[in-house]
N, C-alpha and C positions, 0 to 999 in steps of 0.2 A: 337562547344559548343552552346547550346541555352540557350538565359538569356533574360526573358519580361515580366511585369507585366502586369494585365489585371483586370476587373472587370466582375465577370461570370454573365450570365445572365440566366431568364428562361420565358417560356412563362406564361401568366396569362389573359382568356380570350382571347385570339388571343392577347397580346400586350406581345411585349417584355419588361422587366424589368431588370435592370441593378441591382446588388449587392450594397449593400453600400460602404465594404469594398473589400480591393484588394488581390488580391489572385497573387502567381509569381509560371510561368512554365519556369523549368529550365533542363538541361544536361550537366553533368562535361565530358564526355568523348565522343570521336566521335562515332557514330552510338548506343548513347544508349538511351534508349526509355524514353521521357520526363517525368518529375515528377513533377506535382502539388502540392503546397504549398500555405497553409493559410497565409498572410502577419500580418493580425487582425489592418487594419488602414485604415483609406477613404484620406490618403494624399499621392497622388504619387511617391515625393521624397522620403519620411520614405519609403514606399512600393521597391523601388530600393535600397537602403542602405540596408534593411533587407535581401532583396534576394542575394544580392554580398555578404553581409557578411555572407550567410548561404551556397552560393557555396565557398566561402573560406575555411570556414568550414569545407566542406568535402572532398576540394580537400586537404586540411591535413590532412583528415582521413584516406584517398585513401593512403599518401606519408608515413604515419605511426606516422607523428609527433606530433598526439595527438591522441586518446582513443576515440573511436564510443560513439555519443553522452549518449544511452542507457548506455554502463558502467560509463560516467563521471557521471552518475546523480546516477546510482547506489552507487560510491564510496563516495557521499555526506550523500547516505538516512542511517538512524540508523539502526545498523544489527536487533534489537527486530523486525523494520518493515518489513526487508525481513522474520524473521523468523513466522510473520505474514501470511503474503502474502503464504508461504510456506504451511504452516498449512492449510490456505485456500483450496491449489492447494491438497492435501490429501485427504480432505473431502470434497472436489467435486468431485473426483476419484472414492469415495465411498470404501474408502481404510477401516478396520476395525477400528470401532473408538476407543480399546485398544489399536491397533498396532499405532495411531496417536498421542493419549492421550498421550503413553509413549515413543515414540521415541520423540516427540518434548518437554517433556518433559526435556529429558537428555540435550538436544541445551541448552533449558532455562537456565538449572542447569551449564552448562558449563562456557557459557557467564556470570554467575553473577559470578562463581567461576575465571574465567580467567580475567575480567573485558574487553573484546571487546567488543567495541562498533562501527565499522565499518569494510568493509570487509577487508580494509586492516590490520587491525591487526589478521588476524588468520594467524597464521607463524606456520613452525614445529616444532619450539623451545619453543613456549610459550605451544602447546598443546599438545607434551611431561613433558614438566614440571606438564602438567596438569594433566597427565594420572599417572605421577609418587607418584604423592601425594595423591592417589586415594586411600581409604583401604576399598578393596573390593574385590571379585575374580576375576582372571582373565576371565572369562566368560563376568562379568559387564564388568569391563574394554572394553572387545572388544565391545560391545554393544555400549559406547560412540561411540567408533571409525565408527561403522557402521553408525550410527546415523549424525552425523555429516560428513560423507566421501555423505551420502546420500541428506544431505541438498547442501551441495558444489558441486556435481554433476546438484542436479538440477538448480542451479546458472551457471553452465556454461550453462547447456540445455537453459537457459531463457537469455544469450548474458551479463549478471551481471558482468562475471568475464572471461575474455579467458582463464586460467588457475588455475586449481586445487590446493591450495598451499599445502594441504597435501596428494598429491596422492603417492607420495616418502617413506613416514612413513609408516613403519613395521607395522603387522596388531598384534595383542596379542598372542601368540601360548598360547591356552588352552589345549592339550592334556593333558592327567594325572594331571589335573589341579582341576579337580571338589572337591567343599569346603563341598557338601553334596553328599559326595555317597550313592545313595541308596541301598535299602537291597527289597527282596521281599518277599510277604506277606507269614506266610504258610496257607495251607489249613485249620487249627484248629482255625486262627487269621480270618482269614475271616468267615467262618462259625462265630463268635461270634460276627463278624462287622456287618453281614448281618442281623444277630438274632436283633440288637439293634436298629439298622439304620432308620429313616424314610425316609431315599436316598437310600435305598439297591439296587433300579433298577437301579438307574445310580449309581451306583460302578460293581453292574453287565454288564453294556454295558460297562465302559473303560475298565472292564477284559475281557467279552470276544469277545470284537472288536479289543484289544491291539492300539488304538487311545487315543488320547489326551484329557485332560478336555476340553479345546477349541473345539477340533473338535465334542468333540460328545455333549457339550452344546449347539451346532449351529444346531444341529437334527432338521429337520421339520418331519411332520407326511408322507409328499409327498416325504422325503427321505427312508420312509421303505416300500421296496416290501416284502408282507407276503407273497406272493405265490410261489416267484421265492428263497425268506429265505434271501433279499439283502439287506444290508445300503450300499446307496449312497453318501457319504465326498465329496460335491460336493467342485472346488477349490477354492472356493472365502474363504471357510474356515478352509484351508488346509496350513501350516507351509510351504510344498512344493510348494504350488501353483498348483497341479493337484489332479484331481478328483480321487478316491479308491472307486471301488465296496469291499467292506468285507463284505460276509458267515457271517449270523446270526445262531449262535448255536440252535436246533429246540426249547430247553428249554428256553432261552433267547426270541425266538418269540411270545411262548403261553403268556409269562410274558409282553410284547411287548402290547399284544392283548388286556389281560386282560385291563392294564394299560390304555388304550387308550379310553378318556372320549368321551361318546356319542355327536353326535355332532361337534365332533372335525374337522376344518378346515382344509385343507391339508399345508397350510403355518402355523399353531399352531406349538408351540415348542412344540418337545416332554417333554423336561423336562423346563417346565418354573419358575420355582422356582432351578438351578441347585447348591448341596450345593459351599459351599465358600470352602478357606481353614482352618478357623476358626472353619466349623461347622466338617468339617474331622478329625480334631484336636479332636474338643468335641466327636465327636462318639468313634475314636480311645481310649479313655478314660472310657468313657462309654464301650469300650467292655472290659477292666483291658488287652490293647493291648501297650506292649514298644514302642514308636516313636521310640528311638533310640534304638541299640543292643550295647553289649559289645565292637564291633568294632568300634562304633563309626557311625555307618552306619544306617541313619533314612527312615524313612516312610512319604510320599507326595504323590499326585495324579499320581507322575510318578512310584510311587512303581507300579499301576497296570499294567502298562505297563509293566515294567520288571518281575513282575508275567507271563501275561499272554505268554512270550516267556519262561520263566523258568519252567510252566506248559507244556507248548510246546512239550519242548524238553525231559521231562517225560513221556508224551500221547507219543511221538513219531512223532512229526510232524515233515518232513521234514526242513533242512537248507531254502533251498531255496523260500519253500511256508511260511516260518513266514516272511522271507525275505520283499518279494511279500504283505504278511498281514501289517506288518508295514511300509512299506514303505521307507528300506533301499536302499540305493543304493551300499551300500558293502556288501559284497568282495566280489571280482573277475570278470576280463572280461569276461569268462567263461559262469560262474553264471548269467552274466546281458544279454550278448548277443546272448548266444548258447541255450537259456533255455525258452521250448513252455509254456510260464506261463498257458495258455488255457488250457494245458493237468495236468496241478497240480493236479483238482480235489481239490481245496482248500475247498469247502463243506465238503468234506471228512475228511479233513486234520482238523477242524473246530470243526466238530462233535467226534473227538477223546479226546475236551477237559473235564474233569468230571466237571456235573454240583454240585455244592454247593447248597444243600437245606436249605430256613431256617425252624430249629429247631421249631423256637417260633410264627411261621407266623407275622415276624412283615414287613413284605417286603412292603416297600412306594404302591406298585401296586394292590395288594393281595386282595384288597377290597371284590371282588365279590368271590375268593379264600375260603376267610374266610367264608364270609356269607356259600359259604357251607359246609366248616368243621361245622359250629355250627350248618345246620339240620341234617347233620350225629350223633354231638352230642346227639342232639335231640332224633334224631330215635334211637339210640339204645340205649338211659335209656327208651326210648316204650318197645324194644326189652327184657329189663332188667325187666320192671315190667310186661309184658305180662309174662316172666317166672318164676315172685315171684307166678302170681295169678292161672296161668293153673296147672295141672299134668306135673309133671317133663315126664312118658310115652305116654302122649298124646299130647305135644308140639307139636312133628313133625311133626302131622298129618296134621297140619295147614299151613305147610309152610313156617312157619316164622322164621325159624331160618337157614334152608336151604338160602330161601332167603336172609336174613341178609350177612349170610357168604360170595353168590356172589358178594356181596356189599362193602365186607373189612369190614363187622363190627364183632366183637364176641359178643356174648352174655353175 
């Protein structure tokens, strides 16, 4: 074992310089590689009483008789400060700041609900009691549980805690558990969504991307290839964590194009104003559309999802390419392992969904849309009084009604 105090030096000018204070290099075990320690005292005896007392130390850490210094000091600090600290360690990850905002949220809400205030009181019996008294679905429910299973996790990763005290606890079975089942849109409810809407393109890309309000409100301009027809979900804002190319519908793209303000940055959001659930609510209203149906069963951002697989499987798209589009990983071995996603042709499978036009051009994108429906207006009240003022038999000679008509207009 090595045990000796020293005062470190260094050079200055060519002259050596002695430290004020003393510093002790020490080793509890044979053949293990010395460790240096700060003493913080310029008196030699204190500097020897500190270093025996900090090899005792450890040689009860080593024998198990007492707790590595890092968790004793842990089991003193207030849990608010680890879940501090925690919080920190997220958004420095650069983890999404909803997903931070609201998982450490639930911690907070826990702790003031449970009253721990250090780490030893989170046991299995007080945070069952907690989850019991919970009146919420079981979906939330499990949410705490992740939340918190997620914070204690990284407490053992950070030496806080050697063990998990609720790794044991049963996680929440949500199957057949959902408190709002959705319903999906019909074609006639949408056509009057889209008519009202000043979001109608992003309700048109959750439909027919069949992705999520999160994932397609994280749209950059650098995530759409017009050429190749592609949205790239890259994974940092992906529920899964991996990245989805999804088949832009060709009508979806024009409306893409149009949309896309000159100038535009390739890191600009596509949709930077993306509506809330509030304003979904308001348009749903404004279009005289039920939230909920007789079943019981309502309308939310996830309604378009479950549209655009329930349009799917009307078009005809195959099981396993909506599969592949949404990004299931069920059902079946079969389906996930034996199957050339490559050979889907999901373009194809894509382009079988019917586009929904609006009625009333009121589409958030349509700008320059409209500007030309209003000189078509234009031009044919021309077309209109050119044939109040000429001979009804000598119009044609002119051309202009001929022309008109290649045009889509009548006279």
């Amino acid at each position: 074992m090595i045990e000796y105090v020293f005062k470190p030096s260094r050079r200055v000018g060519g002259k050596r310089i002695l430290a004020r204070l003393y510093s002790g290099r020490y080793s509890v075990t044979k053949g293990e590689k010395p460790t240096t320690v700060a003493l913080q005292t310029p008196d030699k005896a204190v500097a020897e009483k500190r270093l025996r007392d900090f090899i005792i130390e450890k040689q009860k850490e080593q024998e198990g008789m007492i707790a590595p210094r890092v968790q004793r000091e842990a089991a003193v600090m207030p849990l608010v400060v680890h879940v501090a600290e925690y919080k920190a360690d997220l958004v420095g990850r650069e983890l999404a700041p909803g997903h931070v905002r609201e998982s450490v949220g639930r911690i907070e809400r826990m702790l003031q609900a449970t009253g721990w205030k250090f780490l030893s009181d989170i046991r299995p019996d007080s945070f069952m009691k907690f989850r019991a008294g919970l009146r919420c679905s079981a979906k939330t429910k499990k949410e705490y549980q992740t939340s918190i299973n997620a914070f204690l996790n990284w407490c053992v990763r950070t030496d806080r805690i050697t063990v998990h005290p609720l790794v044991k606890v049963d996680r929440v079975d949500t199957r057949g558990k959902s408190v709002r089942p959705t319903r999906s849109f019909t074609l006639e409810e949408l056509q009057r969504l889209f008519d009202v809407s000043a979001h109608s393109l992003f309700y048109r890309t959750l439909l027919y991307t069949g992705q999520r309000w999160s994932e397609v409100s994280a749209l950059v301009w650098s995530d759409l290839n017009f050429e190749t027809s592609v949205a790239l979900f890259r994974e940092g804002t992906m529920k899964d964590k991996e990245k989805r190319p999804v088949p832009l519908h060709r009508d979806l793209v024009a409306a893409l194009k149009i949309a896309k303000p000159f100038g535009a940055q390739i890191n600009d959001r596509v949709f930077p104003t993306a509506p809330s659930y509030e304003i979904l609510m308001a348009d749903l209203e404004r279009a005289g559309i039920e939230r909920k149906d007789v079943l019981g069963r309502v309308l939310h951002f996830h309604a378009f999802r479950k549209t655009f697989q329930t349009m799917g499987v009307r078009a005809g798209i195959n099981q396993r390419s909506a599969q592949a589009l949404l990004g299931h990983s069920d059902p079946s071995l079969t389906a996930n392992a034996y199957t050339d996603e490559a050979a889907l042709h999901l373009h194809d499978e894509v382009a079988k969904l019917p586009w929904i036009h609006s009625a009333q051009g009121h589409s958030q994108t349509s700008q320059k849309s409209v500007r030309f429906r209003k000189i078509g207006e234009i031009l044919a009240e021309l077309v209109a009084s050119a044939k109040a003022l000429l001979p009804t038999d000598d119009t044609t000679e002119f051309g202009i009604f001929p022309l008109a008509a290649r045009h889509g207009f009548e006279p």
